[in-house]
N, C-alpha and C positions, 0 to 999 in steps of 0.2 A: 725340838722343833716347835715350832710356836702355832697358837692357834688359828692360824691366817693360812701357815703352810699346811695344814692338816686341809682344813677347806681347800683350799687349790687345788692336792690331793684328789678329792672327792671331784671339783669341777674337772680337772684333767680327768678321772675315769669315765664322768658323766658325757662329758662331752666326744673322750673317742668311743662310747655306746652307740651315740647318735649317728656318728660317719657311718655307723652300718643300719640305723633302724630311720635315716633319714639322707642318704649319701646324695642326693641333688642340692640340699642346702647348701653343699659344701662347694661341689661343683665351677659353682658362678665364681667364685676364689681365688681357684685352681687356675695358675697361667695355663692359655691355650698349649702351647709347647708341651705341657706336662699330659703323660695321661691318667686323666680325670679318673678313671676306674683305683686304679691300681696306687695312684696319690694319694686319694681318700682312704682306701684299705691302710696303705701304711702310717699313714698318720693316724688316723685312728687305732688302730692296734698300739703302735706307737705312745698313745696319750696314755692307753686303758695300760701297759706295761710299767709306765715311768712313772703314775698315779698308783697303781698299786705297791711300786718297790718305795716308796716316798711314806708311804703307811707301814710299812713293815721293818720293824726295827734293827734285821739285819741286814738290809737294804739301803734302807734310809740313805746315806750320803750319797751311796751311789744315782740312788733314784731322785736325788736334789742335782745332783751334776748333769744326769740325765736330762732333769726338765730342762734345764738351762740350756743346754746343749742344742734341746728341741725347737727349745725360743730364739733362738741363733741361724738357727737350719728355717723358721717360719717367715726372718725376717724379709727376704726376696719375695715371699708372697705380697706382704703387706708394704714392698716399695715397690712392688706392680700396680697394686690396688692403689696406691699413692696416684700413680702413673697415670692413671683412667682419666680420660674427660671427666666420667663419674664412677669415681667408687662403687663396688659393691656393695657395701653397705656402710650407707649414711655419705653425708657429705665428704670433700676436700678434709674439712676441719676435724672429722669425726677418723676419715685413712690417719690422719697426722696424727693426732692422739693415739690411735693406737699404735702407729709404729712408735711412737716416744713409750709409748707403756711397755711394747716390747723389750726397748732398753732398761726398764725402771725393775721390767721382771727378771731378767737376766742377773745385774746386779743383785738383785733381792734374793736370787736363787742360789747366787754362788755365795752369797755373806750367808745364809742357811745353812749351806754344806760345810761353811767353813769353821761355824761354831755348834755342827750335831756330832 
């Protein structure tokens, strides 16, 4: 695993931390349809599970398929947030970018799993 996926790793645990030590952030995100409560709990769990199996070397591919998997399952957020007059965070151009990175991660995740 390269040292890119290790950090990613550590950001995926860092950040489903936060869904519990700051879960309003997240919130605003969250399509209304979904409930906000119980979407942030599972994705944050969710991050802190798939970050940790990605560190752990009998894990490891699993928890690379996993991420990927997760970045797949995020994508309808982030073509919501497209969706918005305004974005939740950042501009039109700043939603597009990152649903294009969601593809960029996805791919980068599964070529990961597919040579650890």
């Amino acid at each position: 695993m390269t040292l890119i996926a290790y950090a990613f790793a550590v950001v995926l645990v860092a950040a489903g931390i936060y869904h519990f030590v700051n879960p309003r952030f997240y919130y605003s995100i969250i399509p209304h349809w979904m409930p906000k409560a119980a979407a942030n709990a599972a994705g944050g769990l969710a991050e802190i599970v798939i970050g940790l199996a990605m560190l752990w070397p009998a894990t490891r591919v699993y928890g690379l398929y996993a991420a990927a998997a997760l970045m797949i399952l995020f994508l309808p957020i982030h073509v919501v947030d497209l969706q918005r007059p305004r974005p939740v965070i950042g501009s039109k151009a700043v939603a597009a970018g990152r649903l294009l990175l969601q593809f960029v991660l996805i791919g980068w995740l599964y070529w990961e799993a597919r040579r650890a």
